[in-house]
N, C-alpha and C positions, 0 to 999 in steps of 0.2 A: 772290575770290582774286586779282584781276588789282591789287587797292592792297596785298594782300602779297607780290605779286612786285616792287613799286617800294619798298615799304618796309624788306624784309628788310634789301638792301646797306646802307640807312642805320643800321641797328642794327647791323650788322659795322664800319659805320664809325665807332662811339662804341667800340666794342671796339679799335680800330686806333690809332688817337691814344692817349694817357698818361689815361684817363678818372678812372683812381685819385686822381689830382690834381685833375681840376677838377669841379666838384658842377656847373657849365652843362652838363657832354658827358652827365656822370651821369643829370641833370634830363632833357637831350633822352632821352636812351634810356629813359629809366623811361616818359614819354610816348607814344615808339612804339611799345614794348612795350603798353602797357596799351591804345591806339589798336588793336591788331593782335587784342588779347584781345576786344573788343569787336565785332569781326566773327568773334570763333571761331575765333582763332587762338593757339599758345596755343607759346610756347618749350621746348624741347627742351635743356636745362642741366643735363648732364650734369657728377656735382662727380666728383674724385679721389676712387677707392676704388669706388665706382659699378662691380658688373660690367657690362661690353659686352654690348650689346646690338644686335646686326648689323637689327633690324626697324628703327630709330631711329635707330641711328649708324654713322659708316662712318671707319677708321679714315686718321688723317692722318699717322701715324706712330708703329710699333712700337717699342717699347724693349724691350730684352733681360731679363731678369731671371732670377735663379736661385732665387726665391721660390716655392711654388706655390700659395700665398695670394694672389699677388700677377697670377698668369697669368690674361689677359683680364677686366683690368681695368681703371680709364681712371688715366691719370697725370695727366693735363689735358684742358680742351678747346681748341681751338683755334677755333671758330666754333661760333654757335646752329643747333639745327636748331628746326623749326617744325613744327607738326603743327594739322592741321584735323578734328577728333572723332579717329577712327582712322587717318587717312590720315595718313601723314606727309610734309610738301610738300617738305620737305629735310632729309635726317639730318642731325643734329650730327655736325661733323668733330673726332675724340679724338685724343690721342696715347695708346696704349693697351700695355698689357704683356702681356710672351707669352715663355716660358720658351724659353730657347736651350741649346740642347746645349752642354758644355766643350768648346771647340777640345782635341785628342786630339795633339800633338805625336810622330812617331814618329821615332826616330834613323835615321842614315842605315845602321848593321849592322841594326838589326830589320828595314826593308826589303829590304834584299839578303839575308836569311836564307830558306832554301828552307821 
């Protein structure tokens, strides 16, 4: 586990740079990926839509939604998480949705009414 604690950051950093553009950053990543799968380690790619799941992901930012289809679910991810059999060596950080109450506006007579 100690060559996928050195190699995680460099798979965040093919995600960091514009990777969509260039099939080199792509190419490296698919490489460390499959280098990381080979001692047993296996990514953690949670897609949109995917409910949350708090054993494997930890969220990297809420978004509001008035859907209930849609509450604690992932909108994106924002970084891999990594997992070794069941142990998970770092959840996937999501951006993830979670239903919010309607802000309730009250006039300033409904307040001062006894």
């Amino acid at each position: 586990e100690p060559i996928a604690g050195a190699i995680m950051p460099l798979v965040d950093l093919t995600y960091a740079v514009n990777a969509e553009d260039s099939a080199l950053v792509r190419g490296i990543r698919e490489q460390l990926l499959e280098l990381l799968e080979r001692c047993g380690i296996h990514a953690i790619s949670p897609c949109a839509g995917d409910r949350f799941d708090r054993s494997s992901m930890r969220p990297h930012r809420v978004l509001a939604t008035q859907e209930h289809a849609s509450h604690e679910c992932v909108a994106s991810f924002e970084k891999l998480g990594f997992r070794s059999g069941a142990r998970v060596l770092r959840p996937a950080s999501v951006n993830v949705y979670r239903i919010q109450p309607l802000a309730v506006s009250v006039s300033k007579t409904e307040r001062n009414s006894p």
